[in-house]
N, C-alpha and C positions, 0 to 999 in steps of 0.2 A: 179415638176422639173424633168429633166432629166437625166441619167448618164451621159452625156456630162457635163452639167451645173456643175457636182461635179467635173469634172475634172478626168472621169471614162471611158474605153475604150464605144465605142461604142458596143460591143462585151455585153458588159455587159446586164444582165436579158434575154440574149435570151441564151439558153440552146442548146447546142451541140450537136452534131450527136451522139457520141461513151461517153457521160456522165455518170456516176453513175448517178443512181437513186434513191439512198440513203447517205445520210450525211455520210461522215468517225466518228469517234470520235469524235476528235478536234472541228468537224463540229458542229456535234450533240450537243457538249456540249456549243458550244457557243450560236447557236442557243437555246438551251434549257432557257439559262438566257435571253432571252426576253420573255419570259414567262407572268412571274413577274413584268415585265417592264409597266410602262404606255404608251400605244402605242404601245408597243411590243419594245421598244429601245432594242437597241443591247450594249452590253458593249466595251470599246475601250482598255478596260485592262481587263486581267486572273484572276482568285483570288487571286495570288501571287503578284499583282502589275507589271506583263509584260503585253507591248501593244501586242492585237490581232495582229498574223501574217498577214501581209497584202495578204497572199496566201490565207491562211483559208477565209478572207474576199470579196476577189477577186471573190475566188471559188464560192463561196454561193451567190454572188451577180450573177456567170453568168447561175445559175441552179435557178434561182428568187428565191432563199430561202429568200433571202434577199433585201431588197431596198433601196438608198440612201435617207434619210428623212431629215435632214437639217443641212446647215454649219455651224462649232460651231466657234461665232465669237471670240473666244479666241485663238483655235489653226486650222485657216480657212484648214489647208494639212491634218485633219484628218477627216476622214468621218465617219461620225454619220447614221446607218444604222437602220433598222428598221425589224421588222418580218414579212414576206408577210403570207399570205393563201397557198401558194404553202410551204413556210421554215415546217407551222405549220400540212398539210399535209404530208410532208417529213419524220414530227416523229410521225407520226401513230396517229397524234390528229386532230380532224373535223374541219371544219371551223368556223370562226364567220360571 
């Protein structure tokens, strides 16, 4: 599916002229928990029980760390993202 189809700028997965090249923190750590994930899912909440910022989410979706993976038919306006090859590159681990 597409980022449009999530209802995600088109902007999204293609990476910017003047981008960081490396996750911030916040980045890094969210990224980090899909790790673990099956499929590399991304979490939609922090460890404290706050929803990811949708900046944090944004961001990493337009430097392809990130990809939209599918609509959760429960709460269809939040997006369920996934760990690309480029996120897991990003934090200095190889490919699969």
């Amino acid at each position: 599916m597409s980022a449009e189809e999530f209802g995600v700028g088109a902007s999204v997965g293609k990476k910017a002229a003047a981008a960081p090249t490396k996750p911030t923190e916040l980045q890094r750590k969210w990224l980090m928990r899909g790790l673990g994930q099956p499929g590399g899912k991304l979490p939609l909440f922090d460890e404290e029980g706050q929803r990811v910022s949708k900046r944090t989410v944004d961001s990493c979706l337009r430097q392809g760390w990130a990809e939209p993976w599918f609509i959760n038919p429960i709460k269809p306006d939040w997006l369920v993202c996934k760990l690309t090859d480029q996120g897991r590159q990003a934090l200095g681990l190889p490919r699969i």
